[in-house]
C-alpha positions as CSV (number, residue, x, y, z in Angstrom):
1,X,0.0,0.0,0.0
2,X,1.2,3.4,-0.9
3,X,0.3,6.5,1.0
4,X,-0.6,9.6,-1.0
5,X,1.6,12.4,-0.6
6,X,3.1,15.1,-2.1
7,X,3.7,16.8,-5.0
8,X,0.6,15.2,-6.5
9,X,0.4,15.8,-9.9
10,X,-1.7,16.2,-12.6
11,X,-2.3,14.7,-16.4
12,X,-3.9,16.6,-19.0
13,X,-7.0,15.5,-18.1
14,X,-7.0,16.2,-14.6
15,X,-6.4,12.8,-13.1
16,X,-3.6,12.6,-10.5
17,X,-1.1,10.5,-9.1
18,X,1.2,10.9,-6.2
19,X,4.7,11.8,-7.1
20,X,5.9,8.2,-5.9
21,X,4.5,6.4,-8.3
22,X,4.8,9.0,-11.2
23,X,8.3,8.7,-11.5
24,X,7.5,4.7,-12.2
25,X,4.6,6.1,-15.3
26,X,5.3,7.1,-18.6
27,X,1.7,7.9,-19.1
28,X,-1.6,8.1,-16.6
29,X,-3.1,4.6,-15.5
30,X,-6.1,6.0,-16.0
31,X,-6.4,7.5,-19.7
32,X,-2.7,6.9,-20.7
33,X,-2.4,10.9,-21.3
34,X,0.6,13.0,-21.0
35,X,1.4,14.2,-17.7
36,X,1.8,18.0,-17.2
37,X,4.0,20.3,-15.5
38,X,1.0,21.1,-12.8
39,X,0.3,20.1,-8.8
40,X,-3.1,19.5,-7.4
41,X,-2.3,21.6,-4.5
42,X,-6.3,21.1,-3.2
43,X,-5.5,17.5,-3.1
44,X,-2.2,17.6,-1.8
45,X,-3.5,20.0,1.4
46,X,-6.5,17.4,1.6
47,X,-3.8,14.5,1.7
48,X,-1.8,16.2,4.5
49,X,-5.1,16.2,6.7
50,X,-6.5,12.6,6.0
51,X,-5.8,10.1,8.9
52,X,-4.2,6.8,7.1
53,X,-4.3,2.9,8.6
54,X,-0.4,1.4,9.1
55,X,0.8,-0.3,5.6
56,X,1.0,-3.5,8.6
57,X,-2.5,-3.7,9.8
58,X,-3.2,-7.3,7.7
59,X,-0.2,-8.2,10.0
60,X,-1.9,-6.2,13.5
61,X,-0.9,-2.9,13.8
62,X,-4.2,-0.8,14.3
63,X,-2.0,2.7,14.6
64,X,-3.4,5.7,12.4
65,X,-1.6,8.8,11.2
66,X,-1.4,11.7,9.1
67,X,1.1,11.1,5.9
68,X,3.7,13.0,7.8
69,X,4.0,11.2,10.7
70,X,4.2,8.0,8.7
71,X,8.0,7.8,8.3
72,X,8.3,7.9,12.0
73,X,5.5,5.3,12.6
74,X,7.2,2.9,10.1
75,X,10.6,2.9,11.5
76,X,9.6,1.7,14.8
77,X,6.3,-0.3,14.1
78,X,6.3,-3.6,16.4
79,X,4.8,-5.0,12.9
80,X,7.3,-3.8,10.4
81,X,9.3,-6.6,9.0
82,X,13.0,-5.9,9.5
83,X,16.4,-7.8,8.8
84,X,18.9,-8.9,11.3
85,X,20.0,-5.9,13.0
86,X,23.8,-7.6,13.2
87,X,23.4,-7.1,9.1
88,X,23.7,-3.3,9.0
89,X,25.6,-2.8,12.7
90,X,28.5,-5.5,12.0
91,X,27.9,-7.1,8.7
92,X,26.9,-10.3,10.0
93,X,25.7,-12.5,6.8
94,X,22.3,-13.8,8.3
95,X,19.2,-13.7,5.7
96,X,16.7,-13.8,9.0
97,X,13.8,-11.5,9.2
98,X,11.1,-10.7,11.5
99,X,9.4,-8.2,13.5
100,X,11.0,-5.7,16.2
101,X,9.5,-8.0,19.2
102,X,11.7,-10.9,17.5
103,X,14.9,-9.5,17.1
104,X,15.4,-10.1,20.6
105,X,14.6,-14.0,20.7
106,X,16.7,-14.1,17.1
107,X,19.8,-12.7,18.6
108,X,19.3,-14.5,21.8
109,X,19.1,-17.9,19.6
110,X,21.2,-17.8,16.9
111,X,24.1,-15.2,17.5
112,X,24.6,-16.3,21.6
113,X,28.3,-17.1,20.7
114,X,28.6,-13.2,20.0
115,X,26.5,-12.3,23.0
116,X,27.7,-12.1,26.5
117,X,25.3,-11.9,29.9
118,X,26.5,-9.4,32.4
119,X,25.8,-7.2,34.9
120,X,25.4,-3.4,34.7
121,X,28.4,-2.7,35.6
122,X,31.7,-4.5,33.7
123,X,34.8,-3.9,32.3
124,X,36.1,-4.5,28.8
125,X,39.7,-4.8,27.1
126,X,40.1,-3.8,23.6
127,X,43.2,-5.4,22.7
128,X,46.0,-3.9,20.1
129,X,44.3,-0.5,19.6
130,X,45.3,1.3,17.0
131,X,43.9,3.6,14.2
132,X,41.5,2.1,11.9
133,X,40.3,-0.6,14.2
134,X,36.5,-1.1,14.9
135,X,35.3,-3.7,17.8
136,X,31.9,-4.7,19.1
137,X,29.7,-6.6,21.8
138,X,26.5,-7.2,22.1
139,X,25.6,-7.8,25.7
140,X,22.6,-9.2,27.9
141,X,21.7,-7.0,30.8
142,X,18.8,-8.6,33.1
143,X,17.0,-10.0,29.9
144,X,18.2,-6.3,27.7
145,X,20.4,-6.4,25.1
146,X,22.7,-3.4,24.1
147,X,25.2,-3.5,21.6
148,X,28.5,-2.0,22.3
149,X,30.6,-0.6,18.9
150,X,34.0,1.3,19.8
151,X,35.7,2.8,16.6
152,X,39.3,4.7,15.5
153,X,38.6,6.6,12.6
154,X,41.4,9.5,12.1
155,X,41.9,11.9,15.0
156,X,38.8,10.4,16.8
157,X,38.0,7.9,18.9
158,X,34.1,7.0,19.3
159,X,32.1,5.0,21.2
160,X,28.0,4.2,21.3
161,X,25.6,1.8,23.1
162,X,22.3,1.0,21.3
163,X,19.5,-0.5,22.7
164,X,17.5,-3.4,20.6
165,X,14.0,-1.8,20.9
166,X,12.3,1.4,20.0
167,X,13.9,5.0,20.7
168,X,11.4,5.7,23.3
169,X,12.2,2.4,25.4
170,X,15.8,2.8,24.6
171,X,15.8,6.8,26.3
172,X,15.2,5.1,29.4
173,X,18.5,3.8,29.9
174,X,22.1,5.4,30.5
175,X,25.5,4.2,29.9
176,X,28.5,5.4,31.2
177,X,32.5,4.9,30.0
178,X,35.6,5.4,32.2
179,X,38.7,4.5,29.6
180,X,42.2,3.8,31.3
181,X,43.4,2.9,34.6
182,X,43.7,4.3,37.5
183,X,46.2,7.0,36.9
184,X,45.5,7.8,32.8
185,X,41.5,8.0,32.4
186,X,38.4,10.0,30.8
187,X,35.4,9.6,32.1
188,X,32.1,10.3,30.0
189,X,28.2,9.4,30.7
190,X,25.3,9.8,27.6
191,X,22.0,8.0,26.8
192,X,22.0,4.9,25.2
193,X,20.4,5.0,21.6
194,X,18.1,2.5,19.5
195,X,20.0,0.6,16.9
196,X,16.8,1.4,14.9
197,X,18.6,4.8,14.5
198,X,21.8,3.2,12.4
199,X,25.3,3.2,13.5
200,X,27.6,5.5,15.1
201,X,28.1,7.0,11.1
202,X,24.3,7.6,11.4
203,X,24.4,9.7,14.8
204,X,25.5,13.5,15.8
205,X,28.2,13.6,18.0
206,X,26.4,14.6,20.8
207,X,24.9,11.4,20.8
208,X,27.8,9.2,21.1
209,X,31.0,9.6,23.2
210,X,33.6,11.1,20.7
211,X,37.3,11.9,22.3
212,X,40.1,12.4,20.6
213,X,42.4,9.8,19.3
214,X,45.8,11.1,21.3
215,X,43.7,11.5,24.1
216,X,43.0,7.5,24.2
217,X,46.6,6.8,23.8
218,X,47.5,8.4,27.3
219,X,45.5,5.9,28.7
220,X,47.1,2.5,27.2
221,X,48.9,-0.4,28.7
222,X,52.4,-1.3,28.0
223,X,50.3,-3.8,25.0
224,X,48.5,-1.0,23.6
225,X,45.6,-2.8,25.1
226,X,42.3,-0.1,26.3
227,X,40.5,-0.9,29.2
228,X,37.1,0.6,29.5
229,X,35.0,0.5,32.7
230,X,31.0,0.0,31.5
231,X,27.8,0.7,33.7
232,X,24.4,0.5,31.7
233,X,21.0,1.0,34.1
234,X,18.0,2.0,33.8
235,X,17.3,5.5,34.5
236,X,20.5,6.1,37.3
237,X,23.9,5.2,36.6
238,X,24.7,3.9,40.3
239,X,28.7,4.0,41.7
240,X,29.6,4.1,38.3
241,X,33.9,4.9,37.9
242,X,33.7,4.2,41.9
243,X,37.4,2.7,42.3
244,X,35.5,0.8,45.4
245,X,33.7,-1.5,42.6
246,X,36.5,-2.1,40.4
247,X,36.9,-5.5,42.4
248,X,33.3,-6.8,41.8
249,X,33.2,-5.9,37.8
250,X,33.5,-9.0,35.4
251,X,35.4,-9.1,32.4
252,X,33.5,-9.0,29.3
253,X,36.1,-8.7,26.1
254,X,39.5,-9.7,25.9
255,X,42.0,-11.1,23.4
256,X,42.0,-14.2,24.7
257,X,39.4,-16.5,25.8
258,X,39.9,-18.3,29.5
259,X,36.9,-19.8,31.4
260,X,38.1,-19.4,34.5
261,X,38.1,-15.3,34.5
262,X,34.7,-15.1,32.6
263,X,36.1,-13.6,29.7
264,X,34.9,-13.8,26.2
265,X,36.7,-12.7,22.5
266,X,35.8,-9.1,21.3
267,X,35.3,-9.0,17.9
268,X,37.7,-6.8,15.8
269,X,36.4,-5.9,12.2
């Protein structure tokens, strides 16, 4: 189903077609005229008013709205079909697609090797930092998932946390980042984002935690390894950076993977 919205425009015998589907007509569908350089603007203010059913509703979505508010309706409609999220985020090659209430029990199923259950407040190595490197996690916080992407890209160093779910859910939690030990560190807090809003290359800066590259190296080991202290909660970071809870944090990505100290690989692209 197509929704009409403008320019609407016009053949010479007055029928008219949105400009969607024009630009896929040689001719009118209804009389096979010539279209002409002129916009039904009575139509097009009349179109802007009408109150239109989701494209979805066959599959259960009963949400009206106006043509403009249909863009944002669509991008986080519970009955919208979507691809693997890891597809666009990671380039993971997985054809699977479903709704936004299933990415959850897809991840959950079939990428668990890549996921990692923690609590809300961990730690994470990146190993061999350098310029150019990108490395994610996707992690399970009491039955949440966030995925964690940390990038080098010229002078910059970025980070970002996006919550699998809608933008509104995904406002409600917080993330904060302390980077290096105890003597070398910046520390930064922001709100986590919905992956429904892209990647890092997809958000303002303001979004994201963005430092400078030279900055980050201040704050490496002897291996060039980064360690970065991670609290995601709803609502209230709590003790976050606290030196006190250092002890109690568990190890979420390094290099190498040992059972013994709960550690798992972290993906380097």
């Amino acid at each position: 189903m197509e929704y009409m919205a403008s320019p609407i425009k016009m053949c010479k015998n007055g029928h008219s077609v949105c400009g969607s589907c024009k630009k896929r007509l040689a001719n009118c569908p209804s009389c096979r005229g010539e279209f002409v350089k002129v916009r039904n603007i009575d139509l097009e203010n009349l179109a802007a008013t009408a109150i239109y059913p989701c494209k979805n509703r066959e599959a259960g979505c009963g949400e009206t709205f106006t043509v403009n508010e249909k863009d944002n309706h669509l991008a986080e409609c519970l009955f919208q079909s979507r691809e693997c999220p890891f597809r666009k985020l990671c380039g993971v090659d997985c054809a699977w697609t479903g709704t936004l209430s299933d990415i959850p029990v897809h991840i959950k199923a079939e990428h668990y090797s890549e996921t990692a259950e923690v609590e809300g407040h961990f730690k994470v190595t990146l190993p061999y930092l350098s310029r150019g490197r990108r490395y994610h996690q996707t992690v399970l916080i009491l039955g949440e998932l966030f995925y964690l992407t940390w990038e080098t890209k010229g002078d910059a160093f970025n980070f970002g946390v996006f919550y699998f779910g809608n933008k509104k859910e995904a406002e409600a939690f917080k993330y904060g980042i302390k980077i290096g030990n105890s003597e070398e560190y910046v520390a930064v807090t922001r709100k986590c984002r919905s992956f429904l809003e892209g990647g890092l290359k997809d958000l303002q800066p303001e979004k994201y935690v963005k430092l400078y590259y030279n900055t980050i190296l201040n704050c490496l080991s002897e291996n060039t390894d980064l360690s970065c202290e991670i609290e995601i909660r709803r609502e209230k970071l709590d003790g976050f950076v606290l030196e006190e809870l250092q002890g109690f944090l568990k190890v979420v990505c390094v290099r190498d993977f040992t059972p013994q100290d709960l550690t798992l690989q972290c993906t380097i692209l």
